[in-house]
N, C-alpha and C positions, 0 to 999 in steps of 0.2 A: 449673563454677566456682561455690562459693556467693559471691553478693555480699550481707555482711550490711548494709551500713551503707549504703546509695547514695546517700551524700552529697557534695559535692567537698569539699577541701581547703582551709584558707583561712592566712591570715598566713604569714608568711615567719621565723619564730622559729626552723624545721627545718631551711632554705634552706642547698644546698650549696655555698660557693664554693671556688674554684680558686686555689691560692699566691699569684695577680696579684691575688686581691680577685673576678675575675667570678665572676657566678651561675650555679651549671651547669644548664644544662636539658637535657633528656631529650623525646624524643617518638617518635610511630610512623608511617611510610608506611602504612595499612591498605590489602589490596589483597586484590583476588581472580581469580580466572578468569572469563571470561565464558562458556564454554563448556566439559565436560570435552574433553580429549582423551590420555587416559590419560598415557604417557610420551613423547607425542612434543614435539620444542625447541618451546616457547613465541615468539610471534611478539610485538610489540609492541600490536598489536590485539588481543592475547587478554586483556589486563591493564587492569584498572578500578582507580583507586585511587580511596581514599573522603577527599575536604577536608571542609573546618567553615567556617564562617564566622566573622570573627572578632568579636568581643565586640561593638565598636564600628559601630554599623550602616554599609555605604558602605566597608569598610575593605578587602575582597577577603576572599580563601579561603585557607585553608594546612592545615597537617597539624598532628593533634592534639601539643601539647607541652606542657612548662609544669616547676614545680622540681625537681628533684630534691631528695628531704628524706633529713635523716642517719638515720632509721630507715628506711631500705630501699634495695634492691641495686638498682643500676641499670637493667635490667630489671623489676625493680616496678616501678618510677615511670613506668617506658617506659609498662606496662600501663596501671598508675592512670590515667595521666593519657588515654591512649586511654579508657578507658573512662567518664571523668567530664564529657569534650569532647565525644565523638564518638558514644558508647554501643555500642562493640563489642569484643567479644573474640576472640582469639585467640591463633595461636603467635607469643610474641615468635622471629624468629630472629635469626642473627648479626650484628654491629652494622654500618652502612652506614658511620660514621667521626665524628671531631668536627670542628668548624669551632670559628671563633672570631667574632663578628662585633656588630656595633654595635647598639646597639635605633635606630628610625628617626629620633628625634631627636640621634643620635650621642652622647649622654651617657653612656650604660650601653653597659659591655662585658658579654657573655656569651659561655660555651662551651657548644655545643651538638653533643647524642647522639643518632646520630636510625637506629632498629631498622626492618627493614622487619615488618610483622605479619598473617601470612594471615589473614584474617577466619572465625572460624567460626560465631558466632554475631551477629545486630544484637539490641540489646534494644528493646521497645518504650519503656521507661522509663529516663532516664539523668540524674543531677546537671545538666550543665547544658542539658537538650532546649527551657527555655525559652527562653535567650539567644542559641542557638547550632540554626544549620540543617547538614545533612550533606548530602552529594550524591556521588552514584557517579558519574566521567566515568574520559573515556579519558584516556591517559597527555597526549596531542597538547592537550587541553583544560588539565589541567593544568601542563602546562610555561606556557601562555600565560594560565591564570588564577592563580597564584601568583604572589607579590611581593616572595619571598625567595628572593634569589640561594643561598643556602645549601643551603636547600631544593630548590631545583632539582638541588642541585647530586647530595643525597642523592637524587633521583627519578632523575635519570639512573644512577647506581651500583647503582640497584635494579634495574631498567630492565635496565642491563648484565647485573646477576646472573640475572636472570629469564631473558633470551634467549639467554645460553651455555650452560647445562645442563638436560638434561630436568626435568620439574616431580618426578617421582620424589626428584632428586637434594638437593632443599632442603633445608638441616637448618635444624631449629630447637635450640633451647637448650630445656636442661631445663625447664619450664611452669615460668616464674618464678615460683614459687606457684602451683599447679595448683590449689590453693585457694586462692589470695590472696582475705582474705578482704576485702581492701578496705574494713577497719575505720579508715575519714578521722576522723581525728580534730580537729573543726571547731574 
């Protein structure tokens, strides 16, 4: 993947919303194995997902997310945004589902798309590595360090996916831009 531009994204001028007026946002589970074990079923111990911290020091962890903008397919943005959060890439695969839900002070509605994304690469350098820390834990850590019901709701669906078919069996979607070249236009 070339990344020419590694900058994030900024203002809400592209910002995609949904016939009711909400913001859609877009994000990625990243996950990996913690061990190979060629094709055999995946157990719930074998899978690390990767959180962020969020923005605001004190606030918890969650999975990388953020707008969807009207110049890119929803798997872009899935990517973009893992990658400008979180600083890593990989296969976006099939979508986990959307929610609909409240920002924390109940004002703003949003719908939210949340992909799970095998991790293949971490970069050392990413848009936001100053603001924002990453940490690989286990799924069991996650369920209890997460603060969005939503969100959990996608880690269990992942969760599910992971441990009813061999790791073989996963598809991904065509590399949402296998070169996305992640030209942010700040």
């Amino acid at each position: 993947m070339e990344l020419k531009n590694l900058s994030a994204r900024t203002g809400r001028h592209l910002q995609r919303y949904n016939l009711l007026g909400h913001r859609q946002i877009v994000g990625c589970i990243p996950y990996r194995y913690r061990s190979p074990r060629g094709a055999s079923v995946v157990d719930e111990e074998d899978i690390e997902v990767l959180v962020i911290t969020a923005q605001r020091k004190g606030k918890g962890v969650l999975f990388p997310k953020g707008g969807w903008e009207i110049d890119e397919s929803i798997e872009e943005a899935a990517l973009r945004e893992t990658v400008e959060e979180a600083g890593v890439v990989g296969d976006v695969q099939n979508k986990l589902g959307k929610w609909s839900f409240n920002s924390k002070n109940r004002e703003t509605f949003y719908e939210g798309h949340m992909f799970p994304l095998l991790v293949k690469e971490q970069l050392e350098i990413w848009p936001e590595r100053d603001i924002r820390q990453r940490l690989w834990i286990s799924v069991r850590e996650a369920r209890r360090m997460c603060e969005y019901r939503w969100m959990k709701e996608a880690l269990e669906l992942l969760v599910n996916r992971l441990t009813s078919q061999p790791k073989t069996e996963m598809v991904s979607l065509p590399r949402a831009a296998a070169n996305l070249a992640l030209v942010a236009n700040a």
